[in-house]
C-alpha positions as CSV (number, residue, x, y, z in Angstrom):
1,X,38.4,-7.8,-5.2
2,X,36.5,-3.9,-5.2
3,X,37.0,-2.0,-7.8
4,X,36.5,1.5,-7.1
5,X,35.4,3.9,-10.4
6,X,35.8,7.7,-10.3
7,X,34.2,10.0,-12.1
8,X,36.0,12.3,-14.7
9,X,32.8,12.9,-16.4
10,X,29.0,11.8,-16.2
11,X,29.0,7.8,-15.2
12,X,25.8,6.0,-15.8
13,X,24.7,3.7,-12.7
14,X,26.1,0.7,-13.5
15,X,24.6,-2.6,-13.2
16,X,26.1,-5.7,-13.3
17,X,25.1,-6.9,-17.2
18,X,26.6,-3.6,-18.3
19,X,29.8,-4.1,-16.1
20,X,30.5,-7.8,-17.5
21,X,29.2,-6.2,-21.0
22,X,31.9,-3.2,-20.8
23,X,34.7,-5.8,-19.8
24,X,34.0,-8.5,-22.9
25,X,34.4,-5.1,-24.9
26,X,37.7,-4.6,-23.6
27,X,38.6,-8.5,-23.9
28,X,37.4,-8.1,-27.6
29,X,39.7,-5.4,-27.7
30,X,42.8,-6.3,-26.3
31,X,42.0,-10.3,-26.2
32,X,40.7,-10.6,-29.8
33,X,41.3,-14.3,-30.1
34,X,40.2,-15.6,-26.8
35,X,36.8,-13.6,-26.4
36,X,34.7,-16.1,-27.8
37,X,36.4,-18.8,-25.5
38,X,35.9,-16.5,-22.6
39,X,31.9,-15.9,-22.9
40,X,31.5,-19.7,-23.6
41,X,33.5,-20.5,-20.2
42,X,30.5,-18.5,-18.6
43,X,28.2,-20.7,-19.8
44,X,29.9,-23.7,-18.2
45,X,31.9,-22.5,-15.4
46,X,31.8,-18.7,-14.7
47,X,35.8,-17.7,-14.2
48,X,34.5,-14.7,-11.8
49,X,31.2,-13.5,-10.5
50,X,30.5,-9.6,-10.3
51,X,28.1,-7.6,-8.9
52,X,26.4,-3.9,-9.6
53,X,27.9,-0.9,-8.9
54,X,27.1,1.1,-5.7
55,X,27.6,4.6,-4.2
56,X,30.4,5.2,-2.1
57,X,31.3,9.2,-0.5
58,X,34.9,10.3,-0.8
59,X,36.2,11.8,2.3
60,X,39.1,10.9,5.3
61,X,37.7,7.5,4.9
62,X,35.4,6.2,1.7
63,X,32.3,5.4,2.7
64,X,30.5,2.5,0.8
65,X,27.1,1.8,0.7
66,X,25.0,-1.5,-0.2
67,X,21.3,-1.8,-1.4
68,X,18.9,-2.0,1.3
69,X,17.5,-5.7,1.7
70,X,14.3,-7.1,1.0
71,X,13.0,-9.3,3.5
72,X,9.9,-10.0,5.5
73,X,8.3,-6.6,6.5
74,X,7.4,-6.7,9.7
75,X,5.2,-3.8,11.9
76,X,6.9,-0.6,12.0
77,X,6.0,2.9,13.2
78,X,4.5,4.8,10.0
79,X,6.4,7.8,10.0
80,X,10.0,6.0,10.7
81,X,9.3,3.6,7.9
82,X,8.1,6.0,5.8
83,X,11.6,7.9,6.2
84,X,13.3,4.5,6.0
85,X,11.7,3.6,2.8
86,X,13.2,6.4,1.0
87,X,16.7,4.7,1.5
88,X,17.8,2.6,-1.7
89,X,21.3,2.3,0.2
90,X,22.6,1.2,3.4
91,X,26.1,1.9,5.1
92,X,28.3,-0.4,4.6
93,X,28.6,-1.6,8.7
94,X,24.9,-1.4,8.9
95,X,24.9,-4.6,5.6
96,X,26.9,-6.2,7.4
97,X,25.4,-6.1,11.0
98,X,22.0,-7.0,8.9
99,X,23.3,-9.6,6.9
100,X,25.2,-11.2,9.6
101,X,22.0,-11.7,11.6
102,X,23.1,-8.8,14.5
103,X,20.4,-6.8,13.8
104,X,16.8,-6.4,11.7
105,X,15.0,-4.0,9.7
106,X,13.3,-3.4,12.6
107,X,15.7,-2.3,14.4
108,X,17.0,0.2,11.3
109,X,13.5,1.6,11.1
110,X,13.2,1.7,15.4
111,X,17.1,3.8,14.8
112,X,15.8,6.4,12.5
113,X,16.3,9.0,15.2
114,X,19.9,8.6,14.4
115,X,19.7,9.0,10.8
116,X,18.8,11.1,7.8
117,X,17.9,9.8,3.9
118,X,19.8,11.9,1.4
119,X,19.9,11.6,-2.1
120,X,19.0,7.9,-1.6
121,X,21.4,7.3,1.1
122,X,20.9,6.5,4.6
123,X,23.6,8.1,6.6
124,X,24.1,9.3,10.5
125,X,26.1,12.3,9.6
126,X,25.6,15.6,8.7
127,X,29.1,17.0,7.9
128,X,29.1,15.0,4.9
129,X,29.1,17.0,1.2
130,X,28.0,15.2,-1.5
131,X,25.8,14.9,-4.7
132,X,24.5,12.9,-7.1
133,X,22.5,14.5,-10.2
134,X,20.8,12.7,-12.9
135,X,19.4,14.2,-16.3
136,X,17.9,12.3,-19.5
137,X,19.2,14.0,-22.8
138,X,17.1,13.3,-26.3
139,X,18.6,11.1,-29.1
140,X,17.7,9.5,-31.8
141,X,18.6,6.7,-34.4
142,X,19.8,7.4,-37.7
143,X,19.4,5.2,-40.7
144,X,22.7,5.9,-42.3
145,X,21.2,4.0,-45.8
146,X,18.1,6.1,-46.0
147,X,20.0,9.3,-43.7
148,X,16.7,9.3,-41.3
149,X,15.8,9.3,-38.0
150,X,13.9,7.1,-36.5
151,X,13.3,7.5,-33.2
152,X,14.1,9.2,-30.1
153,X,15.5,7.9,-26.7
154,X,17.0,8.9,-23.7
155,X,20.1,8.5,-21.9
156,X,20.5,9.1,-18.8
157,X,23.3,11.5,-17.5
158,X,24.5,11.3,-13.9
159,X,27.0,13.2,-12.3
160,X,28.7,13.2,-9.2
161,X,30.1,15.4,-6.3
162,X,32.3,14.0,-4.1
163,X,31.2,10.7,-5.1
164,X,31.7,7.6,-6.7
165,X,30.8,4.1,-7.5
166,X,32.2,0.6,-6.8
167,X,31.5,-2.9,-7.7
168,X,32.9,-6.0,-6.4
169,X,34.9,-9.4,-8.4
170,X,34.6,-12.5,-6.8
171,X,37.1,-14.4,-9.0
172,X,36.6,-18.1,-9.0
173,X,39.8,-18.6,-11.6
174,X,42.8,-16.2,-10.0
175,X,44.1,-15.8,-13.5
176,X,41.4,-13.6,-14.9
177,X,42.5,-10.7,-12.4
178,X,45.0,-9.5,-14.7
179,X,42.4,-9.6,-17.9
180,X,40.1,-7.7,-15.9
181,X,42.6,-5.1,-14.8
182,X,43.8,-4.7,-18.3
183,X,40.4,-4.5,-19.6
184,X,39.7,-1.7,-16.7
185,X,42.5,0.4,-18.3
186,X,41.4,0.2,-21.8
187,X,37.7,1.1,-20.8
188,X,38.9,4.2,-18.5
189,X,40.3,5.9,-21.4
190,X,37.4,4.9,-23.6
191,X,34.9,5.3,-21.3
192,X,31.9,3.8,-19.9
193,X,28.7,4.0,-21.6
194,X,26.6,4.1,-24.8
195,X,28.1,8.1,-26.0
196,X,31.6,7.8,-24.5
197,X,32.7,9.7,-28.2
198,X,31.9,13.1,-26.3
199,X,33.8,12.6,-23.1
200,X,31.2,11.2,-21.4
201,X,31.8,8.3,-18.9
202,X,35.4,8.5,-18.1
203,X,36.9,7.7,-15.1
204,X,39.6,6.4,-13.6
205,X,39.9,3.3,-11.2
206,X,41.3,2.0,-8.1
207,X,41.8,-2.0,-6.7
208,X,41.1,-2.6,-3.4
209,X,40.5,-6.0,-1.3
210,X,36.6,-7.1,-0.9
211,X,35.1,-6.2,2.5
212,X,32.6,-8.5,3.2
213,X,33.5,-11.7,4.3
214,X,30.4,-14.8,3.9
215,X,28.1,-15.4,6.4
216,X,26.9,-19.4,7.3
217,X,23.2,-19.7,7.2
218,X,20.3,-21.1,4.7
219,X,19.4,-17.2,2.9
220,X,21.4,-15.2,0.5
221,X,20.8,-11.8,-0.8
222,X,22.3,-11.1,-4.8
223,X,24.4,-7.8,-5.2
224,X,24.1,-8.2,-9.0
225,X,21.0,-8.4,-11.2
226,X,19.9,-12.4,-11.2
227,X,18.3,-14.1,-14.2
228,X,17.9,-17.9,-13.1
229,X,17.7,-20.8,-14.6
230,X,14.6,-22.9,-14.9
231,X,16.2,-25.5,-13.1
232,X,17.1,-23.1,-10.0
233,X,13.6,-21.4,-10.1
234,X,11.4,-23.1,-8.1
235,X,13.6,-23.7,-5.5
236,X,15.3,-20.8,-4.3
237,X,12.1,-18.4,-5.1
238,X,10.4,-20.7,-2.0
239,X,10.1,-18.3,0.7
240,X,11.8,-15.7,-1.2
241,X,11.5,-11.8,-1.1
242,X,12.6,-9.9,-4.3
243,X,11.8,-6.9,-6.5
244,X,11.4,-7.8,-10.6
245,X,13.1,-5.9,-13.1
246,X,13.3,-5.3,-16.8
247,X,15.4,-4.7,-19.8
248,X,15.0,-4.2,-23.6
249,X,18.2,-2.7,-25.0
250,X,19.0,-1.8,-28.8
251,X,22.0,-3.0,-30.8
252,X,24.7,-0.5,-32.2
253,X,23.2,-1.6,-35.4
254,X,19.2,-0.4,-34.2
255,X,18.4,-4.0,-33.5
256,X,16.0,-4.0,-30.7
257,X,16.7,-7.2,-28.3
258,X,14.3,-9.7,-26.9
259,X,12.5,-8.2,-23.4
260,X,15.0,-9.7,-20.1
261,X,13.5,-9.7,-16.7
262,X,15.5,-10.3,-13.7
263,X,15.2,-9.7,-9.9
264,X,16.9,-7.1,-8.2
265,X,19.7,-6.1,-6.3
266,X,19.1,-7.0,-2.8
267,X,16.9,-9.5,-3.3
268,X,16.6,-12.4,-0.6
269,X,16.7,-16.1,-1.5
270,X,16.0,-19.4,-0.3
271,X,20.3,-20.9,-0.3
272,X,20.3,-24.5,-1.5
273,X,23.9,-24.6,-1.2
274,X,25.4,-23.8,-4.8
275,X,28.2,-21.5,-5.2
276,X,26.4,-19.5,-7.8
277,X,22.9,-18.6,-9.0
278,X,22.0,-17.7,-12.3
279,X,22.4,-17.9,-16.5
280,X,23.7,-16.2,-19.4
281,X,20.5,-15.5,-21.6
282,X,21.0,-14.6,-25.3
283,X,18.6,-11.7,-26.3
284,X,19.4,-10.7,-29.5
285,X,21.5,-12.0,-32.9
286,X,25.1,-11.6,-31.1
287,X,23.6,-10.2,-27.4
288,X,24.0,-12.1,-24.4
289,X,22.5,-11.0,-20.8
290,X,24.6,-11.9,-17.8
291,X,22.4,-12.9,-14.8
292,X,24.6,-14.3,-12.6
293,X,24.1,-13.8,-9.2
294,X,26.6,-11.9,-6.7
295,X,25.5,-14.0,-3.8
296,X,25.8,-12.9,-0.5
297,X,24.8,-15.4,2.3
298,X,23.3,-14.4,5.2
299,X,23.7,-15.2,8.6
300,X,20.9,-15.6,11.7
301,X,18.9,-18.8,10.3
């Protein structure tokens, strides 16, 4: 399942806990008396799996794009990988031909001739028209006993020409789809995002089938953010290559939550044959992280 979300306002780049966060919302919503039995099935026995969002570029034909792996480096010439490297994204046929074993970063990097890094996008075109703009806007906290502030953040603001994003379902349990599609509906006329009482973050959405079909060999990269468990740790980190992330979010009610740290989107992994990485980790009084990864297995060995 790919779910397609277009932008009717600013849409924040959407990671996988603030998908699955966004759709418990709308389960709360519209599901009030299941949503407590649906987050505890996660803990057991995940009903579907999602990842983050990525770019795609409207045109005759949508094109997707997938985060660039991280594997071995090898040698490269300088100046190609230095043009490479600005790439956070990767055409949807070039994932696959990677990820199926058909080709290596080094051959990308050896192909840079052919291509051009825009806006975080490797593409081999250059009729395309497209745009992606971020901004951080100020705001603060206000104590609504003592009518204070009490500090200031910032959201970011992204906006998008000709653009979108996507994010895929793998749904283990065939009767969430329609929970998921109702809770879609509910959030597109809410919104996504922290400020969606100004407008921003609506969009509208569109169902399409997955893409990508599974590879057979002994690697897999994670589309989503991945928070294993102690269990899974020392195992599939053997041998692995991976970029470490962090998050510290703040309750509606100003409660700061407990520091999560997770690895990356395209992140490569040692496969020891499960059919899903990852936990839910609780990080503040009624807060719980997804970290389940979107895994992705590659092919080649």
């Amino acid at each position: 399942m790919l779910v397609y979300l277009k932008p009717e306002s600013s849409l924040p780049r959407l990671s996988s806990d603030t998908i699955f966060g966004a759709l418990i919302y709308g389960f709360s919503q519209l599901y009030p008396d299941e949503v407590d039995d649906i987050v505890d099935i996660f803990n057991e026995d995940p009903p579907f799996l999602l990842s983050s969002s990525f770019p795609y570029i409207e045109g005759d034909e949508r094109l997707r794009f997938y985060p660039r792996l991280i594997t071995e480096p090898g040698s490269y010439d300088p100046l190609r990988f230095k043009e490479y490297k600005g790439a956070s994204y990767i055409p949807e046929e070039v994932f696959i031909e990677w990820t199926s074993g058909e080709i290596c970063e080094e051959d990308i990097v050896n192909s840079m001739d052919d291509y051009r890094v825009y806006g975080g996008l490797l593409i081999d075109r250059t009729d395309l028209k497209f745009g992606e703009k971020e901004f951080e806007e100020p705001h603060n906290v206000v104590n609504r006993i003592e009518r204070m502030t009490e500090g200031v953040f910032h959201l970011r603001r992204v906006f998008y020409e000709n653009m979108g994003r996507f994010f895929l379902v793998r749904l283990r349990d065939a009767s969430f789809r329609p929970y998921i599609e109702a809770a879609l509906r509910f959030l597109s006329d809410r919104g996504f995002g922290p400020d969606v009482s100004t407008g921003k973050g609506a969009f509208s959405f569109e169902v399409d089938s997955n893409p990508l079909e599974d590879n057979a060999g002994e690697r897999f990269v994670t589309l989503s953010r991945l928070i294993p468990a102690r269990s899974e740790l020392e195992d599939i980190t053997r041998g692995a290559w991976f970029e470490l992330g962090s998050k510290r979010g703040r309750g509606p009610d100003g409660e700061i939550r407990k520091q999560v740290r997770f690895f990356r989107e395209g992140s490569t992994f040692r496969d020891t044959g499960r059919e899903y990485y990852g936990t839910m980790v609780r990080s503040g009084r009624s807060a719980v992280e997804y970290g389940l990864a979107y895994k992705f297995t590659l092919g080649g060995g």
